[in-house]
C-alpha positions, -999 to 999 in steps of 0.1 A, spaced: 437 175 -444 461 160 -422 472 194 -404 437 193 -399 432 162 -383 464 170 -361 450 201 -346 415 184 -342 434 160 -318 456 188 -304 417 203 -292 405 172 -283 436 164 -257 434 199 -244 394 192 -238 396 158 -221 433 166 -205 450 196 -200 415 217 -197 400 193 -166 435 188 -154 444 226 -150 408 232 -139 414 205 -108 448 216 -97 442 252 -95 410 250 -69 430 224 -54 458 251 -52 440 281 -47 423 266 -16 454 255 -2 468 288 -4 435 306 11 439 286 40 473 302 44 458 336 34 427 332 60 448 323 91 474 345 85 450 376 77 435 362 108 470 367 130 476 403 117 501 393 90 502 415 60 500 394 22 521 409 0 509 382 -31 484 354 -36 496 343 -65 479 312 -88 512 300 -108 541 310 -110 561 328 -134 553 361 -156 524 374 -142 492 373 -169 465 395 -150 467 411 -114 447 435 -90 457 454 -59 430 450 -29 424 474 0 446 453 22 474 455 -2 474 425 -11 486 415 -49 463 388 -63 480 372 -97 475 351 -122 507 336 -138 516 319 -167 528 287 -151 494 270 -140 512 245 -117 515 259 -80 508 287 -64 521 308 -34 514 333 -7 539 357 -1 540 371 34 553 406 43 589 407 48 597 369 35 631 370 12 608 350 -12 580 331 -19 592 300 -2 588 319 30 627 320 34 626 347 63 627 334 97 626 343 132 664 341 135 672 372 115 658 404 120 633 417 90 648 442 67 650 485 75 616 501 73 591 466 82 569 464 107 577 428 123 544 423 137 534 421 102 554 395 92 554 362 95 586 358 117 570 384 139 545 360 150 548 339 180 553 305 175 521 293 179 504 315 151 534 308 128 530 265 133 490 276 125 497 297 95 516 272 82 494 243 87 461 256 78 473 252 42 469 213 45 438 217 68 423 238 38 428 208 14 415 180 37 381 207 42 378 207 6 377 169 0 356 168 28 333 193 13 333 178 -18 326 140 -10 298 151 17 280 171 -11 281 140 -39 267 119 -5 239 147 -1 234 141 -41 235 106 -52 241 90 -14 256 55 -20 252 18 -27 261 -3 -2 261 -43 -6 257 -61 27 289 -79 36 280 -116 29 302 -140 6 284 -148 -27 313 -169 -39 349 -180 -29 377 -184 -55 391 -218 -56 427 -222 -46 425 -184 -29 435 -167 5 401 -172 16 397 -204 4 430 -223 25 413 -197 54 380 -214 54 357 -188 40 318 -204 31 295 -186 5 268 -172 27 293 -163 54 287 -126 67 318 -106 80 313 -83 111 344 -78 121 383 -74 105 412 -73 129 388 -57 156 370 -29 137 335 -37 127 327 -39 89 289 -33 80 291 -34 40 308 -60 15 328 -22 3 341 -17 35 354 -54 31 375 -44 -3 390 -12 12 410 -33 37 421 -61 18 433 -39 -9 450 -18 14 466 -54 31 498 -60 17 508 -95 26 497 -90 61 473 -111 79 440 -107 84 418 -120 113 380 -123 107 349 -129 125 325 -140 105 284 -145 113 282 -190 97 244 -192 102 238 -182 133 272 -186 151 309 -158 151 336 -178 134 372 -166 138 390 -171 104 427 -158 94 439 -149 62 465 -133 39 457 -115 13 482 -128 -16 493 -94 -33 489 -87 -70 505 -65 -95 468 -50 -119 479 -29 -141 451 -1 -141 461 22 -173 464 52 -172 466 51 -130 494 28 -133 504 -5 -121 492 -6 -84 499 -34 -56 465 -45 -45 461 -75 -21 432 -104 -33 414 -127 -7 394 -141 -35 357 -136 -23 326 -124 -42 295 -103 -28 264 -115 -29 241 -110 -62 209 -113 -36 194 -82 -44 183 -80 -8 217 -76 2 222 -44 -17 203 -10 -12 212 25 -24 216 43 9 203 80 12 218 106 40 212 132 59 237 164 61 250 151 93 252 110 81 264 119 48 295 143 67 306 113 84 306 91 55 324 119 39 348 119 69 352 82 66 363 79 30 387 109 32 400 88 66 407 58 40 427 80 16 447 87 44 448 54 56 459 39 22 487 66 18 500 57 55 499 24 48 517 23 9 545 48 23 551 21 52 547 -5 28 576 13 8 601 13 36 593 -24 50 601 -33 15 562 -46 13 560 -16 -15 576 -2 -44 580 36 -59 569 21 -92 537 33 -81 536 65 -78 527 90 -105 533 127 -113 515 160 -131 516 134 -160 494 106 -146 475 131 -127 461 147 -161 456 111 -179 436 103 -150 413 136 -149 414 130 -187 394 98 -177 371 110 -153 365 144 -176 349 119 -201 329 101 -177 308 128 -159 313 162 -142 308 142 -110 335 120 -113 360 150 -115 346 160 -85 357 132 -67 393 129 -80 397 167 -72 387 152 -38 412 128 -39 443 151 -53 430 176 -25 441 150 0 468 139 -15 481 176 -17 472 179 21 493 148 28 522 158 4 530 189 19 530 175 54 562 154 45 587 169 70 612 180 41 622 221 42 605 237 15 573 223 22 545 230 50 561 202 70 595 212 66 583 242 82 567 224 111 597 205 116 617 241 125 591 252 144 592 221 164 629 220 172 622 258 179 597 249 204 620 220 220 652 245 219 635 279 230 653 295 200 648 293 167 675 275 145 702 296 132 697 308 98 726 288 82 710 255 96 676 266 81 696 277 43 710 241 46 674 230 52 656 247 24 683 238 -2 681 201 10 646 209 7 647 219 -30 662 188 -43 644 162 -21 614 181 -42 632 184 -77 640 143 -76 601 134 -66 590 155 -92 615 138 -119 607 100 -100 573 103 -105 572 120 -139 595 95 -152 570 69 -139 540 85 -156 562 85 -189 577 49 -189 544 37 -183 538 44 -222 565 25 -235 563 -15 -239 584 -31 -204 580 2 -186 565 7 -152 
């Protein structure tokens, strides 16, 4: 009965976490890697392997181009292999000829420089379309609620109490930028991190200028960790004429999906400057671990809701593989840039340095934030 009861749990886990998990990572993946495909098809550039995973290969056809699409055993990653690369981190480069027998102007290092930087970027591009296309399509289904940015309440002894802030105030504006929903007024205090805050707020009638800092708190959020969040200490209104569930159009609900991909990226900016002004700390950050708890969460909430977090790790790939480190899409760019600035590429010693730089600036993220996501289950851990 008990072996029972184990392997009834075993199912369960792999229904609410592994299943969704795997599920969300490999479109996230596979689009990423189409982009690649696409541009490069695009360029003239043979693919030797579009491969989903790594490791010992599980299924596989040839296509009329040649092309080797795989499956692998190893659902984490993925890769494109271009004609003539050493491997599939794309080792070959313009500053070594391409081995006896290939035709360079198949190959990625036969490409000028332009179509190489394009290739490589249209990776990330791919992920940000797909968030894009994601959060525009739950707009076009459910639109949104938006609550109109008046105070309903101010916490005593908080920021925006020492700052002045009345219930029945309105805010308009924060730092400049013109705020039209009491939402719009949470995404940038919880992306302040001890930083000041100048508002103009409508006080019956008349603009008031008011400043204040948001004081930062630690909230543990489960299974997403313990995250930095600032607090003002102000309450929307519970009028219900100040809330309204907002319908769109395809071209108002594109630019509200534009806007809240812009606020991932925003937030990410801001926490990895945070980190090195010493506002911020790496305790945050999670790995393949937290990434599954959290689908697992979403999984047993609604279909829709894994949606939008394969939304969210879309960006977040995007982002990730823009970090200038060799190995890496940006890594990539940053050669192609000192190419551009040097009117040669770098030799191919610098670029081995690079790459194996590269491979344990990646190895130690992967163990810092998978030791995160497993500390995080033990009593004092992160």
């Amino acid at each position: 009965m008990a072996l029972m009861h184990s392997l009834a749990d075993l199912l369960a886990w792999l229904g609410w976490a592994l299943i969704p998990f795997l599920a969300v990572l490999s479109a996230v993946v596979f689009f990423h890697e189409l982009g690649h495909y696409l541009v490069a098809r695009w360029c003239g550039v043979k693919i030797d392997a579009f491969s989903l995973g790594f490791g010992p290969e599980l299924a596989a056809r040839v296509d009329s181009h040649g092309t080797r699409w795989r499956i692998a055993a190893l659902p984490l990653g993925g890769y494109v292999k271009f004609h003539g690369d050493a491997n599939v981190a794309s080792a070959e480069s313009g500053a070594r000829p391409v081995g006896p027998g290939v035709d360079r102007s198949l190959t990625l290092a036969g490409q000028p420089l332009r179509n190489r930087a394009a290739i490589v970027l249209a990776g990330p591009v791919a992920n940000f379309i797909l968030a894009f296309v994601i959060f525009t399509g739950m707009f076009l289904a459910f639109g949104r609620v938006d609550h109109m940015a008046r105070i309903g309440r101010v916490e005593a002894d908080s920021p925006a109490a020492a700052a002045g802030f009345q219930a029945g105030d309105v805010v308009k504006a924060i730092d400049g930028h013109p705020i039209d929903s009491f939402e719009g007024l949470q995404e940038s205090t919880l992306m302040s991190t001890g930083l000041p805050m100048n508002f103009t707020v409508d006080r019956e009638g008349r603009d008031v200028n008011l400043t204040a800092t948001p004081r930062v708190t630690l909230v543990d959020q489960g299974v997403f960790g313990k995250r930095r969040m600032g607090h003002l200490g102000l309450a929307s209104s519970a009028d219900p004429k100040d809330s309204k569930v907002e319908q769109c159009g395809l071209l108002s609900c594109a630019t509200w999906g534009v806007k809240q991909e812009w606020f991932i990226i925003k937030a990410t900016a801001a926490y990895v400057v945070g980190i090195f002004a010493g506002r911020e700390s790496t305790d945050q950050v999670s790995g393949l671990i937290g990434a599954a708890e959290m689908t697992s969460v979403m999984a047993k909430i609604s279909l829709w809701e894994v949606f939008s977090i394969a939304a969210w790790f879309s960006v977040s790939v995007g982002l990730m593989n823009l970090l200038p480190i060799p190995l890496l899409d940006g890594g990539h760019l940053v050669f192609y840039g000192c190419e551009a600035l040097l009117g040669r590429p770098l030799s191919e010693r610098t670029q081995e340095i690079g790459l194996r730089i590269g491979i344990v600036l990646v190895a130690l993220l992967v163990v810092l934030t998978n030791s995160h996501d497993i500390l995080r289950h033990f009593p004092g851990g992160n």
